[in-house]
C-alpha positions, 0 to 999 in steps of 0.5 A: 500481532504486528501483520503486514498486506503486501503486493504488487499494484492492481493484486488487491490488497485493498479489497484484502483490507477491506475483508480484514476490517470486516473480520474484526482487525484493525486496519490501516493503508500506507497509501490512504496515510499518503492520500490524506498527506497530500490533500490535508498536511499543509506543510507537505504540500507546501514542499512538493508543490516548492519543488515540483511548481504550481501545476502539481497543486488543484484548485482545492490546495490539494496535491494532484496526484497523478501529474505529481507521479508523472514526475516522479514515477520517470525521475529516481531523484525526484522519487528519492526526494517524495519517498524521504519527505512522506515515508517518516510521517507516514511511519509516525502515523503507523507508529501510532496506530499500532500503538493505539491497537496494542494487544489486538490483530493490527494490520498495514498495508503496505506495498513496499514492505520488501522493497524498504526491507520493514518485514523484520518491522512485523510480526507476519507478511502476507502478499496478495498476488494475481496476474499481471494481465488481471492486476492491467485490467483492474488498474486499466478500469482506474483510469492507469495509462500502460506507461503509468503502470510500467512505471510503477512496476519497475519500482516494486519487486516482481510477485513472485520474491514477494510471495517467497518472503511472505509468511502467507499468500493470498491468490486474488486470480478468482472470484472475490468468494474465492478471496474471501474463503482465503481471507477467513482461513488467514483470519481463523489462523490468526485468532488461534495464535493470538488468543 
């Protein structure tokens, strides 16, 4: 089974796949596919730093990410340009992945799954969603500047469309013993209609 995280920035989806991968199902995050692009692909930092110049690469070769999402975060264009570079690879990435679990639960994180129209892609959705005053603060303690989170923002669908295409909601407004109990509920379902 084909399963999708979603939600929007700062709801959680990563402490979901965390409690996932410790439930036993395979995980896999679309953003840590594009961290490792922007750090390791030579031919992909090559590019970005060919169109955007030599102040988004680190002294390590890596691309710096955050001056990378200044630019492209305040620039349709230059976001269109990034999304149309990273997406395929990361969709050949995902590809295999799946692949390599076939006939398991396998799960994606994927923070735009709406946005790009890829739930038809799974088997079942499922949004992680919290307050946008909870999901400042978490993204506040990251080192998130306001206009950072805006910007971001503005890109993803509000929580709450999200939320009505989803299969499942899991609400991360509580404390992580909350999550959990909502996680394992998820997890006990999932076994009953895989096995």
């Amino acid at each position: 089974m084909k399963i999708a995280i979603t939600g929007g920035i700062g709801c959680g989806k990563s402490t979901v796949l965390k409690f996932l991968e410790a439930g036993g199902v395979a995980c896999l995050s679309a953003d840590s596919v594009v961290r490792g692009l922007l750090s390791e692909n030579n031919a992909v930092i090559s590019e970005v730093v060919k169109r955007f110049g030599s102040e988004t690469q680190t002294s390590d070769g890596s691309v710096n990410r955050k001056v990378l999402a200044e630019i492209v975060f305040r620039s349709e264009a230059d976001l269109i340009w990034l999304e149309s570079l990273l997406h395929p690879l990361v969709r050949a990435e995902s590809d295999a992945f799946f692949k390599m679990h076939m006939g398991e639960l396998a799960c994606l994180e994927i923070p735009l799954l709406f946005e790009k129209r890829l739930e038809k892609d799974f088997d079942l959705s499922v949004t992680v969603i919290c307050s946008d005053i909870n999901a400042t603060l978490r993204l506040r303690q990251k080192g998130y500047s306001e206009s950072d989170i805006s910007h971001r923002r503005l890109r993803q669908l509000p929580n709450s469309i999200k939320a009505e295409r989803s299969n499942f909601v899991l609400s991360n407004d509580g404390s992580l013993n909350f999550l959990e109990q909502q996680i394992n509920t998820l997890l006990s379902y999932l076994k009953q209609h895989t096995l």
